[in-house]
Backbone bond lengths (Angstrom), bond angles and torsions (degrees), N, CA, C in turn:
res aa  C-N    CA-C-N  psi(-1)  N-CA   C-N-CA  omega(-1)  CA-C   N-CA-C  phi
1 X - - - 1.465 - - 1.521 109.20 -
2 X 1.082 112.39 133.62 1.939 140.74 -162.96 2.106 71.82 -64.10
3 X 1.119 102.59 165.68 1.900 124.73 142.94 1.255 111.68 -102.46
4 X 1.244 124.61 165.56 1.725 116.96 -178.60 1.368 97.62 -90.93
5 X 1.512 76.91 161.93 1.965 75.11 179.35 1.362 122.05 -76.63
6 X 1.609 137.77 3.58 1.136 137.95 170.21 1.969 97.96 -75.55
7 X 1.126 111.81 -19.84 1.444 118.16 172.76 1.954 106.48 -50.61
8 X 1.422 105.69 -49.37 1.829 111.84 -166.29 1.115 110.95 -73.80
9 X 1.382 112.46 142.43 1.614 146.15 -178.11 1.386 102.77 -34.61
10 X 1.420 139.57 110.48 1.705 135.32 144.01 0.998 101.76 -74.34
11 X 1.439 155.21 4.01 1.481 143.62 166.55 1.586 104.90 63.97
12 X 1.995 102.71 29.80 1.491 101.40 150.93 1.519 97.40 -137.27
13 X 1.531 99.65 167.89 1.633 114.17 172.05 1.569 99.57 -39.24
14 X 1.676 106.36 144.97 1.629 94.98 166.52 1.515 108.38 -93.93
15 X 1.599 118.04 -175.41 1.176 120.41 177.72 1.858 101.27 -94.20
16 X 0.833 96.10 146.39 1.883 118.64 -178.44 1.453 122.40 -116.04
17 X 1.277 107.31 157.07 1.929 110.07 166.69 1.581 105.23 -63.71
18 X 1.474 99.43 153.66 1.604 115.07 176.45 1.494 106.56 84.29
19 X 1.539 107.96 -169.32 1.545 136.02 171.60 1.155 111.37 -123.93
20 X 1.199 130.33 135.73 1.148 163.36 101.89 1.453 144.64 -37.94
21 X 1.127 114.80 171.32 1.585 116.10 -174.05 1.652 99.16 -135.99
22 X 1.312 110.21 -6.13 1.556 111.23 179.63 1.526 101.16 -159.52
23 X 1.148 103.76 146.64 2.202 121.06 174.28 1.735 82.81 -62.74
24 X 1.400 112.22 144.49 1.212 149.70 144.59 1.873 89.81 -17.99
25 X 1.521 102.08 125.16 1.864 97.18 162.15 1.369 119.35 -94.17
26 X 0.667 120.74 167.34 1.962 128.83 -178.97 1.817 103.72 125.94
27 X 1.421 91.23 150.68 1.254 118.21 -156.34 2.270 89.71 -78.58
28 X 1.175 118.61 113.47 1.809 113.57 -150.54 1.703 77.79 -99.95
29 X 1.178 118.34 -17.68 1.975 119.10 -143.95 1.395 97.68 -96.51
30 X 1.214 120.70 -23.85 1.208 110.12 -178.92 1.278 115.05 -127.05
31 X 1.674 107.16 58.51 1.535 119.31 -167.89 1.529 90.67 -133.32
32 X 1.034 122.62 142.43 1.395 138.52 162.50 1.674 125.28 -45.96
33 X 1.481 119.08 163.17 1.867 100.58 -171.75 1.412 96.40 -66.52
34 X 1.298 147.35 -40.59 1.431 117.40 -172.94 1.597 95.36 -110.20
35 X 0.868 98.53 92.19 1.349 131.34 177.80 1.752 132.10 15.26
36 X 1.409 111.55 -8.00 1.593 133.83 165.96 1.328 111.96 -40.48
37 X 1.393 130.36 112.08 0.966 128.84 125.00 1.804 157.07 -88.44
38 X 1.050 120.91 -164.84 1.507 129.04 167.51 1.557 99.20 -66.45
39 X 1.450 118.43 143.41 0.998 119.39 152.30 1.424 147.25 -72.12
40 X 1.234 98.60 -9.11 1.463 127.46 -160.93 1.916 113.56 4.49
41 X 1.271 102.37 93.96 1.156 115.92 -159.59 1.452 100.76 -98.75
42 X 1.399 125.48 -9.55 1.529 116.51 168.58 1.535 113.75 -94.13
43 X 1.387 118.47 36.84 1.404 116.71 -160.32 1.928 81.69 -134.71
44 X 0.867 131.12 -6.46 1.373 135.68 152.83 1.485 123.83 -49.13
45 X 0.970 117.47 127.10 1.689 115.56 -167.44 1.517 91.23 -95.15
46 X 1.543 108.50 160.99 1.464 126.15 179.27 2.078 98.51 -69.26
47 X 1.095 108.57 -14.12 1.660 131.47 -175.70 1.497 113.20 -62.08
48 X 1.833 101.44 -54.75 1.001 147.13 160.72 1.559 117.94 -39.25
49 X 0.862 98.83 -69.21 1.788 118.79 -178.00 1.405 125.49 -51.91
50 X 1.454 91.73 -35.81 1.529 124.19 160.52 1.198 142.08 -62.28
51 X 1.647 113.15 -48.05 1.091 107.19 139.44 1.610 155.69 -49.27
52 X 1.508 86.85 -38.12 1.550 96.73 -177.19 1.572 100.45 -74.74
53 X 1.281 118.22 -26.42 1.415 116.94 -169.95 1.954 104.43 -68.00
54 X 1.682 106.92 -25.65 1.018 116.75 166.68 1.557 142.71 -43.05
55 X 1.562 82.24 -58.16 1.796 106.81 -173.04 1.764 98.69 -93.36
56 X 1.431 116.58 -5.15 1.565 102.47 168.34 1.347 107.49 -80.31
57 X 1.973 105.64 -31.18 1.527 81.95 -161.79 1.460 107.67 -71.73
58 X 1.625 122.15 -46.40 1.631 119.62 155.58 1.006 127.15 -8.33
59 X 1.220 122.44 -60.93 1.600 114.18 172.52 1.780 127.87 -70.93
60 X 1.068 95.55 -20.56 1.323 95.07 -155.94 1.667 113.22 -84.88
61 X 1.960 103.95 -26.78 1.115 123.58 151.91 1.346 115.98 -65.29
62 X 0.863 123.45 -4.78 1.635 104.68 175.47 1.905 103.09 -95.50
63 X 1.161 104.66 -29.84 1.577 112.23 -156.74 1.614 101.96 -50.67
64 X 1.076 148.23 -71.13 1.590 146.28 -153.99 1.512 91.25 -63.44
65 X 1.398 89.08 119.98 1.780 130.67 166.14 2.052 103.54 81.69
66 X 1.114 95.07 27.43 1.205 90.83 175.50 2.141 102.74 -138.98
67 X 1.535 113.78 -46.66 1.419 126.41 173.03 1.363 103.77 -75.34
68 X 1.553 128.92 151.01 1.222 139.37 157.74 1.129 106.35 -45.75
69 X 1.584 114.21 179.40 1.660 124.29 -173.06 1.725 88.45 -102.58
70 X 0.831 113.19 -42.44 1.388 103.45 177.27 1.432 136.68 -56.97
71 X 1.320 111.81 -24.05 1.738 126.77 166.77 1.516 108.41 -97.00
72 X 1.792 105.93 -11.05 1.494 85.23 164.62 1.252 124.35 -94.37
73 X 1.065 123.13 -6.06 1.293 139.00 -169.00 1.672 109.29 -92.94
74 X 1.672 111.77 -15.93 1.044 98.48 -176.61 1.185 115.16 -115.63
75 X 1.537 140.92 -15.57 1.549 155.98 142.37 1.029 111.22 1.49
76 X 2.026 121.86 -39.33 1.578 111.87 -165.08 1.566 81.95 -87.97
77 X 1.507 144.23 -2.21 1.839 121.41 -178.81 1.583 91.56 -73.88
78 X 1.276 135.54 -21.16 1.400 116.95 -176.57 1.739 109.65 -67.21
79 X 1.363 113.09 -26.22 1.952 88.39 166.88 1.477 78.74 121.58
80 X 1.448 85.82 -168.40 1.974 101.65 178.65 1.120 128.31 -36.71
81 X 1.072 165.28 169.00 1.577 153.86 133.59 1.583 122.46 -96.88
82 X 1.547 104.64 16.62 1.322 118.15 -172.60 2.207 99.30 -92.80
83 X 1.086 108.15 -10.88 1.400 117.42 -169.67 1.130 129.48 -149.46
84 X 1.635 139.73 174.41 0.961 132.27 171.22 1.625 106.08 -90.02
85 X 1.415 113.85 115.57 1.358 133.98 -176.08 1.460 114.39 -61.22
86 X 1.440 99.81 148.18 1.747 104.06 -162.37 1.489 90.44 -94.89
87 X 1.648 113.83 133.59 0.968 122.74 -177.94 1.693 130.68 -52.88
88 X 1.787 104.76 -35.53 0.897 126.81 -168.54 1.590 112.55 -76.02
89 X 1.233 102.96 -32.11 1.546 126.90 162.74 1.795 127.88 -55.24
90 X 1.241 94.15 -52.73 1.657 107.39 170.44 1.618 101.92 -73.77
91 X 1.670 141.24 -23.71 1.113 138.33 -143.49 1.962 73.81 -110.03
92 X 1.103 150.12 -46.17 1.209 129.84 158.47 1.488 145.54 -35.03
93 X 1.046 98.79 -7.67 1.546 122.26 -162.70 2.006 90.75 -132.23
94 X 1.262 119.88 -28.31 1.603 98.38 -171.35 1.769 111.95 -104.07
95 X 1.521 94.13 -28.16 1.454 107.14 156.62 1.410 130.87 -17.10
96 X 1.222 106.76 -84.56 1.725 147.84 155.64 1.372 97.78 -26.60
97 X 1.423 127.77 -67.40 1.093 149.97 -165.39 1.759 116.51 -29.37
98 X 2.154 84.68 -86.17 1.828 104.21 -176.12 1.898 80.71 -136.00
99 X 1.292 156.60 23.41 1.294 148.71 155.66 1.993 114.50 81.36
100 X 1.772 86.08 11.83 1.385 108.81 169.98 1.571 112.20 -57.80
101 X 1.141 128.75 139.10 1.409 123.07 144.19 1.313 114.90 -128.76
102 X 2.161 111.64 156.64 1.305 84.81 -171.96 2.158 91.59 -113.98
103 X 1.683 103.40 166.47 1.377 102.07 -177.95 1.477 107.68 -119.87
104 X 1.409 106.05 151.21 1.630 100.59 -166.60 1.794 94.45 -96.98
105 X 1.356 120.08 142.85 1.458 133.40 -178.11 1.566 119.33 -146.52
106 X 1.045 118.34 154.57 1.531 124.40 -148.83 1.410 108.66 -54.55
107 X 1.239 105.29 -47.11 1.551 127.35 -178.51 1.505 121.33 163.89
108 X 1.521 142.20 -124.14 1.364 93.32 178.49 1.481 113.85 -109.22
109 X 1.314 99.62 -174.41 1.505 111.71 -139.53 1.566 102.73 -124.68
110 X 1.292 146.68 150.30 1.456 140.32 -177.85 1.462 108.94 -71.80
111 X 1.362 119.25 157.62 1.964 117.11 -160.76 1.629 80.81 -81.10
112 X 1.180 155.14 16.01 1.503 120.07 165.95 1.751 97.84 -102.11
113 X 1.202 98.39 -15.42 1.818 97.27 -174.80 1.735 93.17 -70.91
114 X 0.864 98.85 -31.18 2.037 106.40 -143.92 2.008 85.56 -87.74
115 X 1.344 117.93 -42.61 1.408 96.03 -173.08 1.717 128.27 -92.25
116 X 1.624 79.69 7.23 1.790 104.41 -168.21 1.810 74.68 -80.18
117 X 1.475 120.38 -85.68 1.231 106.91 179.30 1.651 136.25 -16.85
118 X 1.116 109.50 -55.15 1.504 112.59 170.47 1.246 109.11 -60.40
119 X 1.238 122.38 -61.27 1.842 118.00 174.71 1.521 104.88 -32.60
120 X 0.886 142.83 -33.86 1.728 152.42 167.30 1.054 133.76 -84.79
121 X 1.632 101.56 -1.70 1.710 104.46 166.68 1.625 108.22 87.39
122 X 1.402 121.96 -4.46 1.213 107.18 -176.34 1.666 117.33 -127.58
123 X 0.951 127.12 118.93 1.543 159.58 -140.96 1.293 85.68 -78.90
124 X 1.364 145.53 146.44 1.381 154.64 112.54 1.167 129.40 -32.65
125 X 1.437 145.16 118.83 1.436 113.00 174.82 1.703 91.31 -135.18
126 X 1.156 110.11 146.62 1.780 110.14 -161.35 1.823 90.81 -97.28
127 X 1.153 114.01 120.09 1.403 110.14 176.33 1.544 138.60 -104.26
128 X 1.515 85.29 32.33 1.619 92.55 157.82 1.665 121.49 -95.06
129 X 1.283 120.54 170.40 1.595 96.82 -179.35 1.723 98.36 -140.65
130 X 1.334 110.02 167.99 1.619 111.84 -153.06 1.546 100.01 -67.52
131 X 1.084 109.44 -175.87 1.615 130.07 176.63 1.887 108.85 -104.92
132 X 1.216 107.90 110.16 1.332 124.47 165.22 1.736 110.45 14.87
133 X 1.566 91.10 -88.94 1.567 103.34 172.38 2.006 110.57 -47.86
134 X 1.331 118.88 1.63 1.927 114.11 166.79 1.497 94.52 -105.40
135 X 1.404 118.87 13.05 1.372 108.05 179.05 2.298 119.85 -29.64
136 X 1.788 91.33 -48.06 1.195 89.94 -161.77 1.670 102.36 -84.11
137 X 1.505 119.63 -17.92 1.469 132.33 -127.82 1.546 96.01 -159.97
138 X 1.321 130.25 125.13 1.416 135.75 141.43 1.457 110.47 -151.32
139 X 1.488 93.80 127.20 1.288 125.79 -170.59 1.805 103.07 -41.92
140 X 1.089 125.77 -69.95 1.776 136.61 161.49 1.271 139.78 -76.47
141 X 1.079 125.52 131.08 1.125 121.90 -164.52 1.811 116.68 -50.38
142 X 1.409 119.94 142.27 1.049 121.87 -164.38 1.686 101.56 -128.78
143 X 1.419 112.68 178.84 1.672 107.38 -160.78 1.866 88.37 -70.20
144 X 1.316 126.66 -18.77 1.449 114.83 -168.47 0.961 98.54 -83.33
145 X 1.464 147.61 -59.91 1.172 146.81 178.73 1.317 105.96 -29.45
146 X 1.317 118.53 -70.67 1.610 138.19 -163.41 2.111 99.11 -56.04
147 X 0.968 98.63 -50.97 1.570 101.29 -154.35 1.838 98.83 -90.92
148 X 1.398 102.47 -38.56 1.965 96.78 -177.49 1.437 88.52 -104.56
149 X 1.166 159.11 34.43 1.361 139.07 130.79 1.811 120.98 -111.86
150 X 1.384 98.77 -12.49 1.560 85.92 -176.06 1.544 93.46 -104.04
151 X 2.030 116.86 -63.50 1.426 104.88 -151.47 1.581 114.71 -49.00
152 X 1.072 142.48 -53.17 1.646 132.41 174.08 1.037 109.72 25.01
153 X 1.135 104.54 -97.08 1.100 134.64 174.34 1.455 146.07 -40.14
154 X 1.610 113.82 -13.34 1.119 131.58 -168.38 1.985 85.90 -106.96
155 X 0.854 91.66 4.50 1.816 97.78 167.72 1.663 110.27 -86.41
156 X 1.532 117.58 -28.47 1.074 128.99 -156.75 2.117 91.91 -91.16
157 X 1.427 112.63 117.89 1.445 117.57 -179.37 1.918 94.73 -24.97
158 X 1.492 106.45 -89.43 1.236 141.78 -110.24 2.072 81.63 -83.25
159 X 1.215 118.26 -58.11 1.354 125.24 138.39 1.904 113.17 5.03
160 X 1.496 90.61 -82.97 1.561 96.56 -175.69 1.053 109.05 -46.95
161 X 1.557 110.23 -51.03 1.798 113.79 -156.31 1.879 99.30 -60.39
162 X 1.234 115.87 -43.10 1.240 112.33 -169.42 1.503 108.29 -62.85
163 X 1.438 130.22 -34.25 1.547 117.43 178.31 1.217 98.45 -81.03
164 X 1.001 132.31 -0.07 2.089 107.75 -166.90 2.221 73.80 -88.64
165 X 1.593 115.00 -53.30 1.240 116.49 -168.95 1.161 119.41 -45.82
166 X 1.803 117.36 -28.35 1.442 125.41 177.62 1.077 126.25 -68.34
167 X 1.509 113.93 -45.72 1.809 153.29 141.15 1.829 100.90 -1.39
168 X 1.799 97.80 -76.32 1.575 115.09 166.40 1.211 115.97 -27.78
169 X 1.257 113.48 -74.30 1.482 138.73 -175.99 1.173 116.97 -53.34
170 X 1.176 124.43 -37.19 1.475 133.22 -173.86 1.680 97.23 -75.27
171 X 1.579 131.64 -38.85 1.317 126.58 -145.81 1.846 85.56 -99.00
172 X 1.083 117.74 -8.25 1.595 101.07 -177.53 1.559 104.81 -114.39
173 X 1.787 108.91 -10.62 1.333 98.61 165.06 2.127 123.53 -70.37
174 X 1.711 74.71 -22.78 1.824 72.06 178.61 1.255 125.11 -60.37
175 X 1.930 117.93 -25.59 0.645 101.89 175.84 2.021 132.15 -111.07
176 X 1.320 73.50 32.62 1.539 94.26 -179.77 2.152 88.52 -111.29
177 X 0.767 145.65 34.35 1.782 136.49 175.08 1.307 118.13 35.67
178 X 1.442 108.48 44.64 1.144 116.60 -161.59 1.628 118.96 -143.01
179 X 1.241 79.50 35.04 2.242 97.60 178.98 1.435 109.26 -82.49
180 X 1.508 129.47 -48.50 0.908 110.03 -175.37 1.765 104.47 -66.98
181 X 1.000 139.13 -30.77 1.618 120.81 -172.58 1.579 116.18 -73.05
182 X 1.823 118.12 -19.15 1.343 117.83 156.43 1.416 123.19 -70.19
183 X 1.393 117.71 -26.76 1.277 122.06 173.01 1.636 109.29 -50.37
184 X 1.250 119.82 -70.98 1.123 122.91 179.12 1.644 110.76 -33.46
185 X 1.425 104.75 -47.73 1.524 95.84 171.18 1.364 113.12 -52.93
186 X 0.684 134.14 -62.60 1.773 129.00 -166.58 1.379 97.88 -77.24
187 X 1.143 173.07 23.77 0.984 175.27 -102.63 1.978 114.98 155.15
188 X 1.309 124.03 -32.93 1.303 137.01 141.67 1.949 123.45 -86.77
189 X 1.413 108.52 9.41 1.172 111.90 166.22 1.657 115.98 -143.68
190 X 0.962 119.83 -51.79 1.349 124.46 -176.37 1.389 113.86 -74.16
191 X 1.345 118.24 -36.07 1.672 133.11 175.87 1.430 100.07 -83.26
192 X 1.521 140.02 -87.37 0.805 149.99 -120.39 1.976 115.18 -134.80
193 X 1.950 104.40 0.38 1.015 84.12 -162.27 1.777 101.48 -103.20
194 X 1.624 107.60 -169.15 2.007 116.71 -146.70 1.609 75.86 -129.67
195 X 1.487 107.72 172.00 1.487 117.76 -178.23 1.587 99.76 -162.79
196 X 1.128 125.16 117.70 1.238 125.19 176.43 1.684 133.22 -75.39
197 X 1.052 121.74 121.62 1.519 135.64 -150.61 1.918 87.27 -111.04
198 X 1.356 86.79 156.63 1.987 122.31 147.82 1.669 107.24 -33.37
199 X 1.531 111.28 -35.54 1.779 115.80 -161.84 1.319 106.04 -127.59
200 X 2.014 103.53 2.61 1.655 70.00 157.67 1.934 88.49 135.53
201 X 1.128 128.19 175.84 1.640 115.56 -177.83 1.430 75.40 -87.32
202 X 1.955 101.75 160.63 1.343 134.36 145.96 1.306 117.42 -135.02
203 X 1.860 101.01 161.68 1.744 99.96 163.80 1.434 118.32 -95.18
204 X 1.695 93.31 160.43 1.604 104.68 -173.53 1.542 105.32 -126.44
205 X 1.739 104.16 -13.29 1.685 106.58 -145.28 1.995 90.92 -87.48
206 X 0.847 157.29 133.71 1.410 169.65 123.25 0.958 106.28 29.81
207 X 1.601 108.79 -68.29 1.551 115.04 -164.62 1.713 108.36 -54.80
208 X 1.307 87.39 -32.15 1.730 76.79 -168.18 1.368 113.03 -89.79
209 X 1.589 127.60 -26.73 1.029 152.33 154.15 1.751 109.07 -21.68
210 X 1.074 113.19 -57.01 1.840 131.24 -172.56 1.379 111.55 -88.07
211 X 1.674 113.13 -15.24 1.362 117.04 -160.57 1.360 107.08 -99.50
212 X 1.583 126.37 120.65 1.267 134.44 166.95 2.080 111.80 -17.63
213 X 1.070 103.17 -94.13 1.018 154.30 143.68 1.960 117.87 -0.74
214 X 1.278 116.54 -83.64 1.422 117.40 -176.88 1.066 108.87 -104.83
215 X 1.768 130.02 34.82 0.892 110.55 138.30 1.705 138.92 -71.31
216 X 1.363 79.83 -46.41 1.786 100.77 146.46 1.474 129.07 -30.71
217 X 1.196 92.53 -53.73 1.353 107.52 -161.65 1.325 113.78 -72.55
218 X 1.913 112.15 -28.66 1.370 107.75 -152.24 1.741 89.29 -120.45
219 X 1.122 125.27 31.35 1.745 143.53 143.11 1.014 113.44 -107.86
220 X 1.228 117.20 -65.76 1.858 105.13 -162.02 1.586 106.13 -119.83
221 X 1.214 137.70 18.43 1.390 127.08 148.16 1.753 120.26 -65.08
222 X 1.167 101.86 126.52 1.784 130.11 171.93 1.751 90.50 -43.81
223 X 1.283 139.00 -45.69 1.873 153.68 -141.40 1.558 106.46 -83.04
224 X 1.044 114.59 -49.52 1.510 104.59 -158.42 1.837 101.57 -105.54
225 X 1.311 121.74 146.83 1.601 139.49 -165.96 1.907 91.98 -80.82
226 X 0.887 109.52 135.46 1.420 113.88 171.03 1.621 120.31 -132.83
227 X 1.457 119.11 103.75 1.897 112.57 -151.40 1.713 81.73 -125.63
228 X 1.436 94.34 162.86 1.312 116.38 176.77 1.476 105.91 -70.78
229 X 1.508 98.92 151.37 1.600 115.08 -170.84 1.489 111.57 -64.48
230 X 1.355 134.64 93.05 1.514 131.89 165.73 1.337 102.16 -88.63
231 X 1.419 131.29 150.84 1.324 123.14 169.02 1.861 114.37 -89.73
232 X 0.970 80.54 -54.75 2.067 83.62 166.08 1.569 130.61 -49.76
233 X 1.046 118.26 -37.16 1.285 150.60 140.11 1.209 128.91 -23.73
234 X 1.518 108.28 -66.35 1.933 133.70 -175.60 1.904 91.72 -80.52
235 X 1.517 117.58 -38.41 1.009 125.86 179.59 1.692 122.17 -53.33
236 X 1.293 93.47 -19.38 1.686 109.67 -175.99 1.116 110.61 -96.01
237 X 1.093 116.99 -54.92 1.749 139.03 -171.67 1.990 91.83 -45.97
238 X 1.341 96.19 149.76 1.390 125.75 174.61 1.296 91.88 -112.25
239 X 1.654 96.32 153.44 1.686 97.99 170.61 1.564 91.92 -145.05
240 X 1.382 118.36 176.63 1.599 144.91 -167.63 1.748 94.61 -102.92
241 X 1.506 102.45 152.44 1.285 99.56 179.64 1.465 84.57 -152.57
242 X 1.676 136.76 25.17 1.465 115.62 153.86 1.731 97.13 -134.70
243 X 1.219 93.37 42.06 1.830 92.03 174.41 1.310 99.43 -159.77
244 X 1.419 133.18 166.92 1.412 157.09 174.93 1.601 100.81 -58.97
245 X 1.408 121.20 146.48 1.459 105.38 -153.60 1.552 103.97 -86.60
246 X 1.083 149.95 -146.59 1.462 142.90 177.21 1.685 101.82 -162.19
247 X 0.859 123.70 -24.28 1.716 131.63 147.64 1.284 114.88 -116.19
248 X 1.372 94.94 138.19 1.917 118.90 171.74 1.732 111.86 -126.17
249 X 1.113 117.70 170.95 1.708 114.28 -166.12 2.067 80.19 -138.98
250 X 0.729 106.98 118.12 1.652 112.89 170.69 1.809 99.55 -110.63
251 X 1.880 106.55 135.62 0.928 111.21 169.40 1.910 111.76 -105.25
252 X 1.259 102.32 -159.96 1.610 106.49 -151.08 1.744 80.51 -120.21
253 X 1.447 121.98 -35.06 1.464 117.31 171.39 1.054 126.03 -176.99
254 X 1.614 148.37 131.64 1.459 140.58 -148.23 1.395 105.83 -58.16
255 X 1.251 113.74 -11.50 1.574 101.76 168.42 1.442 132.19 -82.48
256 X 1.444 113.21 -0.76 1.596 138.10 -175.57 1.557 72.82 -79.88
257 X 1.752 126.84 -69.54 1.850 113.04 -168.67 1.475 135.81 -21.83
258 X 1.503 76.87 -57.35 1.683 105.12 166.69 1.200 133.65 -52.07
259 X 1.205 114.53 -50.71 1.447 131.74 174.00 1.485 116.37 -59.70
260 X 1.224 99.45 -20.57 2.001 115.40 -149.98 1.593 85.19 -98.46
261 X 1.708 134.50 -44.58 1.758 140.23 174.66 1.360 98.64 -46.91
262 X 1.342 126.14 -54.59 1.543 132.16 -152.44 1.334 116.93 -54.39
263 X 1.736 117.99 -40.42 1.307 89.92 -178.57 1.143 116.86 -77.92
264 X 1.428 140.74 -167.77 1.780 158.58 148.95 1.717 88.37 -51.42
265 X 1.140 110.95 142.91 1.935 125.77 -153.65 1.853 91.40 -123.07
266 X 2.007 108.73 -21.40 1.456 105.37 169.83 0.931 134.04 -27.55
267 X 1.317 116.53 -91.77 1.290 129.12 172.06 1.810 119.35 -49.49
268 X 1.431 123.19 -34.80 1.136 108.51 172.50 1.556 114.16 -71.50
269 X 1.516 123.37 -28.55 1.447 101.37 -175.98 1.627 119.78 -60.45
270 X 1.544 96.33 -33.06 1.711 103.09 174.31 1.553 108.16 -51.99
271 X 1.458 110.55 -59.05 1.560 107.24 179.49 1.902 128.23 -50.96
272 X 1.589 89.26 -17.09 2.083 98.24 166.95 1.282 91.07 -76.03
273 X 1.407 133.17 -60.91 1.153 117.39 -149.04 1.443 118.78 -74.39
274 X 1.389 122.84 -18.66 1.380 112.96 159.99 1.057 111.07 -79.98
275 X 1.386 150.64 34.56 1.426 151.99 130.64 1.223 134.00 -82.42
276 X 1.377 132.10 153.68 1.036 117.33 -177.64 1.450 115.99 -79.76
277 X 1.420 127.41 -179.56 1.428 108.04 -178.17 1.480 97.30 -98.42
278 X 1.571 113.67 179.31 1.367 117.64 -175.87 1.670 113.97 -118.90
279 X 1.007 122.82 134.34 1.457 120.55 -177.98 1.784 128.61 -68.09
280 X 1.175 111.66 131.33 1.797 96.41 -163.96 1.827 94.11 -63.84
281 X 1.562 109.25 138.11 1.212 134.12 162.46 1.832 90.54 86.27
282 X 1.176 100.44 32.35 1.745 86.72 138.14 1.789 124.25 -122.28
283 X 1.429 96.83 157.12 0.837 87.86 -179.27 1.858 104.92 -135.95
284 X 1.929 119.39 122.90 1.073 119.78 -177.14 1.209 134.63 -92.31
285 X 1.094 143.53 170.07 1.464 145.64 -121.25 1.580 100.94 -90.38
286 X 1.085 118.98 144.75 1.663 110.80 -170.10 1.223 119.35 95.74
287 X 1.732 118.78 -54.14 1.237 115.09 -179.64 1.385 145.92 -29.12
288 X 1.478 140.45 134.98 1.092 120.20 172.48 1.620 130.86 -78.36
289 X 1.133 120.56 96.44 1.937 115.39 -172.03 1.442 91.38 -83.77
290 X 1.478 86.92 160.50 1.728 116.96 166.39 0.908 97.34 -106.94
291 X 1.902 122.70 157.05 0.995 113.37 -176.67 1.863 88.33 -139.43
292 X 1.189 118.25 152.90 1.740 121.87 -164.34 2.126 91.16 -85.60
293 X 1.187 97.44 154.53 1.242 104.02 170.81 1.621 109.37 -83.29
């Protein structure tokens, strides 16, 4: 399936959800029509290298009893942790894997660029990386975010199948006016969402995965509502995007993801929209919550 052509590269930043105080950074001009570029991985400072070697080790210590077994197990396919990893290198090892590849891109990219990619199996990863002072915090996704919170996982079969399926979904929701209510999907699962284990809930979703901060927060904090995965439901819900989230949707197993792409998304988006929407951190009557030990 073609992308539309509002999907191809003008060789400027695109426009995005929210406000800002500045256009999206990354180099847009010397990115290809759907938006892929070179990685240019010798343009990394020894400065550079350092950091990332930083925020892996940060994360990576935090992960046992808080990350799934499945993203822990898969962190060492990213390669050294002394550097920022050559794309082409990790794409040898993920290939083989689930037939994933990942592509390096300016930074971010408009949802028809971004799900045309996934429909193809191949991941975006924006390859610039934050500035010292975003040590704890950067506003956009950066090559760490992109590469130590999402790929993991795209090692995991059942995982893959669901983004290439989301990918799908995403390119026929555009043209149904109906992106922002898939967003939320990936955004309560792929960003931000928990999955309950034998030992207890864990995270799987990125955001929290990369994040100092809520990973913590979004297992064992007393604060935020945590309800079982409905898709119609998660579809309603609003969420926060300059604070720690205050609702999470935990599934029972990446194959509940899967299952949840399959049907036709038609008729259910109509059925969100005759609903009202739902406020992040509520939680309504019936629901099933988790509750942290």
């Amino acid at each position: 399936m073609n992308a539309p052509a509002k999907a191809l590269n003008q060789g400027v930043a695109p426009v995005t959800y929210g406000v800002g105080d500045r256009p999206p950074r990354g180099d847009y001009a010397s990115a290809a029509s759907d938006y892929t570029c070179a990685q240019r991985w010798a343009q990394y400072t020894p400065e550079q290298h350092a950091l990332y070697a930083r925020l892996h080790q940060r994360q990576t210590a935090q992960l046992p009893g808080l990350a799934c077994e499945e993203f822990i197990q898969a962190v060492q396919q990213l390669g050294s942790a002394d550097q920022v990893p050559r794309f082409d290198d990790v794409n040898e090892r993920l290939y083989p894997a689930t037939r994933w590849q990942i592509v390096a891109v300016p930074g971010l990219i408009p949802e028809e660029a971004f799900f045309a990619l996934l429909a193809k199996r191949k991941f975006p990863v924006t390859e610039w990386l934050r500035k010292p002072e975003e040590f704890d915090y950067v506003v956009e996704p950066d090559v760490f975010h992109d590469l130590y919170g999402h790929v993991p996982l795209l090692f995991n079969p059942v995982f893959a199948d669901y983004m290439q399926a989301y990918g799908e979904g995403g390119l026929k929701a555009s043209r149904l006016d109906a992106c922002e209510l898939l967003a939320r999907l990936y955004w309560y699962t792929v960003e931000f969402g928990l999955i309950v284990t034998p030992r207890g809930l864990r995270a799987y979703g990125a955001g929290i995965l990369s994040s100092a901060g809520e990973l913590r927060h979004s297992v064992r904090s007393a604060e935020p509502r945590r309800v079982a995965f409905d898709l119609k439901r998660l579809m309603r819900t609003r969420y926060k995007i300059d604070s720690f989230q205050s609702t999470y949707f935990v599934i029972d197993a990446f194959e509940q993801l899967f299952d949840a792409t399959a049907p036709d998304f038609t008729p259910i988006y109509a059925e969100v929209r005759a609903e009202a929407e739902i406020g992040a951190g509520t939680v309504l009557p019936g629901e099933l919550e988790f509750a942290v030990g």
